[in-house]
C-alpha positions as CSV (number, residue, x, y, z in Angstrom):
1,X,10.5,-38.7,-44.8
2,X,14.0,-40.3,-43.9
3,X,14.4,-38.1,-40.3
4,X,15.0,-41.0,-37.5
5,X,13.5,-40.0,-34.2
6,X,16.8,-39.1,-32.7
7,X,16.9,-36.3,-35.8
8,X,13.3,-34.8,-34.7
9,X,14.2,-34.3,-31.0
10,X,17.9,-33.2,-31.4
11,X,19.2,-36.5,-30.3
12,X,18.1,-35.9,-26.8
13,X,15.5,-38.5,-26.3
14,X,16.3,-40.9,-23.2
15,X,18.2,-43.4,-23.8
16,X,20.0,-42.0,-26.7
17,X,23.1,-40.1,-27.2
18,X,23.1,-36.5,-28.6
19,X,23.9,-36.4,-32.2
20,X,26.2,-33.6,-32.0
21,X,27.4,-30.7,-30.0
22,X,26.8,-28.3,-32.4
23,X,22.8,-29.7,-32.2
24,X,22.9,-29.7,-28.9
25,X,23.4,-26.6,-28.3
26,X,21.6,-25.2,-31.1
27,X,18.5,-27.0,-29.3
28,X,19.5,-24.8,-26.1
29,X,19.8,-22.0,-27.7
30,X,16.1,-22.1,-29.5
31,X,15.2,-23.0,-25.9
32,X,16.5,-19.7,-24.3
33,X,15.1,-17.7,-27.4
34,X,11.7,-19.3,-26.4
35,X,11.8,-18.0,-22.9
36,X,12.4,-14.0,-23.8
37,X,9.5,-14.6,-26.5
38,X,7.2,-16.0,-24.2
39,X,8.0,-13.5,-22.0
40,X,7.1,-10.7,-24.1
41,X,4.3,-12.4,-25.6
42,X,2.9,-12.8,-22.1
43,X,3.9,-9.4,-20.9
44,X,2.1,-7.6,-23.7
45,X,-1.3,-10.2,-23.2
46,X,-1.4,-9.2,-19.4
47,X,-1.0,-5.3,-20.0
48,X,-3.6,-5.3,-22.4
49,X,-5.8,-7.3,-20.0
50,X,-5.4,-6.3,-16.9
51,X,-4.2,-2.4,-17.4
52,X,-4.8,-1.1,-14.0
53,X,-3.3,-4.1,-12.4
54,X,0.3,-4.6,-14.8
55,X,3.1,-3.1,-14.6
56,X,5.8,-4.3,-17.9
57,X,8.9,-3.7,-17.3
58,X,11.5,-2.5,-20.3
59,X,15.4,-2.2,-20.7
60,X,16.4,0.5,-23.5
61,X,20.0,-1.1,-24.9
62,X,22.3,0.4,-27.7
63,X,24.0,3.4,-28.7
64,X,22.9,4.6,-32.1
65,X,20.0,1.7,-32.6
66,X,18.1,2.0,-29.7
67,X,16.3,-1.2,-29.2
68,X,14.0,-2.0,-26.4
69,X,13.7,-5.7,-24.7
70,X,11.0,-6.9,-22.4
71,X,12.3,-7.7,-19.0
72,X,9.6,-8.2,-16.7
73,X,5.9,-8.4,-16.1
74,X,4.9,-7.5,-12.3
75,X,0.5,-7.8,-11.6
76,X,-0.3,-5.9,-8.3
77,X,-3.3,-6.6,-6.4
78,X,-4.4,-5.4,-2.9
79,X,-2.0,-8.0,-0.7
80,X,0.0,-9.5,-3.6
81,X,2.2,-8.9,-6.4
82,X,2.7,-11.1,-9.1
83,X,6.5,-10.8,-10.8
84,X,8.0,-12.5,-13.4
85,X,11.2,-11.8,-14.9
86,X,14.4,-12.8,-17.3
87,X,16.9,-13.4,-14.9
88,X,20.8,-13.3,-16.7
89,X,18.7,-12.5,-19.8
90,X,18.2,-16.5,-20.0
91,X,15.9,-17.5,-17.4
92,X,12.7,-17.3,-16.2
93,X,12.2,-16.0,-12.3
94,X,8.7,-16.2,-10.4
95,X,8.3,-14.4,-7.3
96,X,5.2,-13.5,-4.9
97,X,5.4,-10.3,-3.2
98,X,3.2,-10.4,-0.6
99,X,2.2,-6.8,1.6
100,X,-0.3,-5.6,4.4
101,X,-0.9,-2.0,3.7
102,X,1.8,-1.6,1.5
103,X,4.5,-2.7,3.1
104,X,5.9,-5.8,1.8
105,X,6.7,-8.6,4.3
106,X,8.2,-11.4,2.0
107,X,8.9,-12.2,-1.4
108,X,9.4,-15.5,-2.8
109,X,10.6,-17.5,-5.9
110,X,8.7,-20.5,-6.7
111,X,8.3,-22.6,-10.1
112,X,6.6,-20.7,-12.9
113,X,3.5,-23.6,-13.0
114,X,2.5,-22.5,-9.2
115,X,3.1,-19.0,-9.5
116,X,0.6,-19.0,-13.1
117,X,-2.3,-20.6,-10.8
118,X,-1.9,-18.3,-8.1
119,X,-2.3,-15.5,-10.3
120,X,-5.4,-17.2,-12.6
121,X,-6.9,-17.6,-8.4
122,X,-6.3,-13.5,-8.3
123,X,-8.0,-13.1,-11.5
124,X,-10.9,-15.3,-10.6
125,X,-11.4,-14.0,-7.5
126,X,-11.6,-10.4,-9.1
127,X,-14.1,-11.5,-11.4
128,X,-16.2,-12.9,-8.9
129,X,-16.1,-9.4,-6.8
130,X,-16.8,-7.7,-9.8
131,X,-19.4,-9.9,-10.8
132,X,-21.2,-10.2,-7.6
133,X,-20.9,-6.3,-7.3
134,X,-22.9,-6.0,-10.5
135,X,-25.7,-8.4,-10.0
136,X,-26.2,-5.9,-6.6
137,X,-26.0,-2.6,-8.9
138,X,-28.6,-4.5,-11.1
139,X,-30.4,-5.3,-7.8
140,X,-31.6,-1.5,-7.0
């Protein structure tokens, strides 16, 4: 196997110098590809575990071929909802939503990392309630 490290990381490692446009951007491109597949691949993992709490959201495109795209994911719980979308069809956009009584009184963006473990603290916390609800169901 001949491939040079520059070859195996499209030329993009520090300290070199890209290889090529045409790699380059090929590399981007597999990059953005990667963020709608994630996206759907989430999207259709949260729906089928949490179904009362996911919402996916869905674009319909073309004329004769109707094709339909993954969007969004949004997770509701009592004070907060959970959205992440494709923003410019490209990137990735986190937000918290967060409501007393259903009426929302901010929503913000923040990096996909920190909005993943505030959602996996939702879920754990649910869990807990759900546990600790049946232990006292088992109780009587």
């Amino acid at each position: 196997m001949s491939e040079s490290r520059s070859d195996l990381d499209g030329g993009l490692a520090a300290g070199s110098t890209p290889l090529s446009f045409d790699l380059a951007a090929a590399w981007l491109r597999h990059a953005e590809a990667d963020r709608a597949g994630f996206l759907s691949r989430f999207a259709l993992i949260i729906s089928e575990a949490l179904p009362n709490h996911s919402q996916v959201h869905r674009v319909r495109r073309g004329l004769f071929r109707k094709t339909e795209e993954i969007v969004g994911v949004s997770v509701a719980f009592d004070n907060e909802t959970y959205t992440m979308r494709l923003r410019d069809g490209q990137h990735l956009a986190t937000e918290i939503e967060k409501k007393v009584k259903g009426v929302v009184l901010s929503t913000r963006e923040i990096d996909p990392h920190t909005w993943m473990a505030g959602l996996m603290t939702q879920v754990h916390e649910r869990t807990e309630k759900a546990r600790a609800m049946a232990d006292l169901l088992a109780a009587l």
